[in-house]
C-alpha positions, -999 to +999 in steps of 0.1 A: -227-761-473-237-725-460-272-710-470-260-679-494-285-651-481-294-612-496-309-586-480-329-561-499-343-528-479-340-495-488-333-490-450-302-490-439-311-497-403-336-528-417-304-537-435-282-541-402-309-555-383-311-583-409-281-591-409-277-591-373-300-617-368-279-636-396-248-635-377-254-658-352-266-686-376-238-705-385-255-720-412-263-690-433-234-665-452-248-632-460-236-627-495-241-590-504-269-560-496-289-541-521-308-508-511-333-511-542-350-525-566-328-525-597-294-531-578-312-564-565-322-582-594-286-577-610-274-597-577-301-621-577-289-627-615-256-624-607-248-642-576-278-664-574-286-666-539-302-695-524-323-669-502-337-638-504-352-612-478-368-592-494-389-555-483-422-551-502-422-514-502-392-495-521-394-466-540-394-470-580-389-508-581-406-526-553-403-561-541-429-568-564-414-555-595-380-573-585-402-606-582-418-599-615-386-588-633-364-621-619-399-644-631-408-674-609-381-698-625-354-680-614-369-661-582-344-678-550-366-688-519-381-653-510-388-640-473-409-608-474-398-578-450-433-557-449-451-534-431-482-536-446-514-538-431-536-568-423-550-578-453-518-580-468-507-603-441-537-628-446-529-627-485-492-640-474-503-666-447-534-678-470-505-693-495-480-702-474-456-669-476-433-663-454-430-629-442-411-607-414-434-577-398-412-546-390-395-537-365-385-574-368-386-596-339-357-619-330-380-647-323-403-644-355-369-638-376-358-671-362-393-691-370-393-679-401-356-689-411-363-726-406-387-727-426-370-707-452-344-733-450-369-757-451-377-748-488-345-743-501-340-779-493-367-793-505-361-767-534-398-762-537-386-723-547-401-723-583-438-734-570-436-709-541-424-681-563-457-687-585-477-685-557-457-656-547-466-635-582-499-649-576-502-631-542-488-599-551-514-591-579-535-598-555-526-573-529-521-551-556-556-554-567-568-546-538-545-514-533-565-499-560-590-486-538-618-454-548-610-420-534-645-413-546-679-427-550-700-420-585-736-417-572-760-414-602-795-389-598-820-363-613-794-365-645-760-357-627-734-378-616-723-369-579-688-380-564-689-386-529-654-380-511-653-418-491-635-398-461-667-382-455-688-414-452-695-422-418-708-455-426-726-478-451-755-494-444-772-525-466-807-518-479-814-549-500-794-547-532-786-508-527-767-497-502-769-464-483-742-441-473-744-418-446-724-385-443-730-367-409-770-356-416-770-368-455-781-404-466-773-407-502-788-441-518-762-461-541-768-486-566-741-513-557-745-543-527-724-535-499-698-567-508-693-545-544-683-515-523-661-531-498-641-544-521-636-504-536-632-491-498-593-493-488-593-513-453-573-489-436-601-471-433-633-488-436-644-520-416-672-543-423-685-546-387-715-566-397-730-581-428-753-550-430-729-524-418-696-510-431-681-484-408-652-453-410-631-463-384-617-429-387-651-415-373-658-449-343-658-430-306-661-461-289-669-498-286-692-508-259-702-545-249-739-558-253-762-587-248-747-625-258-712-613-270-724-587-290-710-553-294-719-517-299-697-496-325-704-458-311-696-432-339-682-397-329-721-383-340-733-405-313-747-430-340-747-466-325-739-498-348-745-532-339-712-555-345-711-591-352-708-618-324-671-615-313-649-616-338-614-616-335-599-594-362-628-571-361-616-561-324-582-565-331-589-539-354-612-514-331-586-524-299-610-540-282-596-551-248-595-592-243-619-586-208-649-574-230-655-604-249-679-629-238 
């Protein structure tokens, strides 16, 4: 018996790419296409699919919404087609999501197929769909990130634009942010405000330091596999021993670790 598929992408191209890589698997039948949100969970109600992929990010009803409108007892096998960042991605592999990164590549597309088909069956979809929900509010938690900073003084409350924060340093339970020639003291551990900071934008480079990667020059290599985190002021930061995602992040070249 043939593996009934749906693809779900507001893309058209995404669509056709999809189902390209389909095509040459005998053992799957695409059984339809949906181009949002609201047209998907009719199908997924309708036709029941034993597989979904499905993109995270559609306009008015997103691949979360369609998860949380189908509910995790009737959700089919999901495989997510995303473009989201990093932390996303280590919110997916951290419970055993399968997702697709766009553009898709032929040879991740076919990994992550047998697995899928793996799961159907087992049919270990209801489980997986919980931990999908699960996963989702989490990312979506962590999309909820401060544009700016309330910093309390002298009987005023002042809001710090977080673009305009250099970097963060740790000063026991306060931390201090400085913005080009300012250093403005703020009452919360640097852990509380890395968890405000969207991670696009700001990197924890050390356990004392967060940094605006927006505002890094360069990344030179120190002493014993440490690194130096140059700003565009010509402020220097120490980084952590070599760490993997953290010059993934900054592009740090493979020859400069040590």
């Amino acid at each position: 018996m043939r593996l009934r598929a749906l693809i779900v992408d507001d893309e058209p191209l995404a669509r056709r790419g999809i189902r390209r890589f389909l095509r040459n698997d005998p053992e799957t039948e695409v059984i339809g296409e949906c181009g949002d949100g609201e047209s998907a969970v009719a199908t997924i109600l309708g036709k029941k699919p034993d597989l979904v992929f499905l993109d995270v990010q559609m306009p008015e009803m997103d691949g979360f919404a369609v998860v949380r409108r189908i509910g995790p007892d009737r959700m089919p096998t999901a495989v997510f087609v995303t473009a989201y960042d990093q932390y996303a991605l280590r919110a997916f592999e951290a419970n055993a999501i399968d997702y697709v990164l766009k553009p898709v590549s032929q040879q991740r597309f076919a990994r992550t197929l047998a697995r899928a088909k793996e799961r159907v069956a087992e049919r270990s979809g209801h489980d997986l769909s919980r931990r999908i929900v699960a996963t989702l509010e989490q990312i979506q938690r962590r999309e909820e990130y401060v544009e700016h900073l309330p910093v309390s003084g002298n009987g005023r409350i002042l809001l710090v634009r977080t673009r305009e924060i250099d970097w963060i340093g740790a000063d026991g339970n306060y931390a201090l942010l400085h913005l080009g020639p300012r250093t403005i003291e703020v009452r919360e551990t640097l852990t509380a405000l890395e968890g405000k900071l969207n991670p696009r934008d700001f990197l924890r480079i050390h356990r004392s330091t967060i940094v605006n990667v927006n505002y890094i020059k360069e990344v030179q290599s120190w002493f014993h596999g440490y690194h130096l985190v140059v700003l565009q002021n010509g402020q220097e930061l120490r980084m952590s021993r070599y760490q993997h995602e953290i010059a993934e992040r900054l592009g740090v070249p493979n020859h400069t670790r040590q």
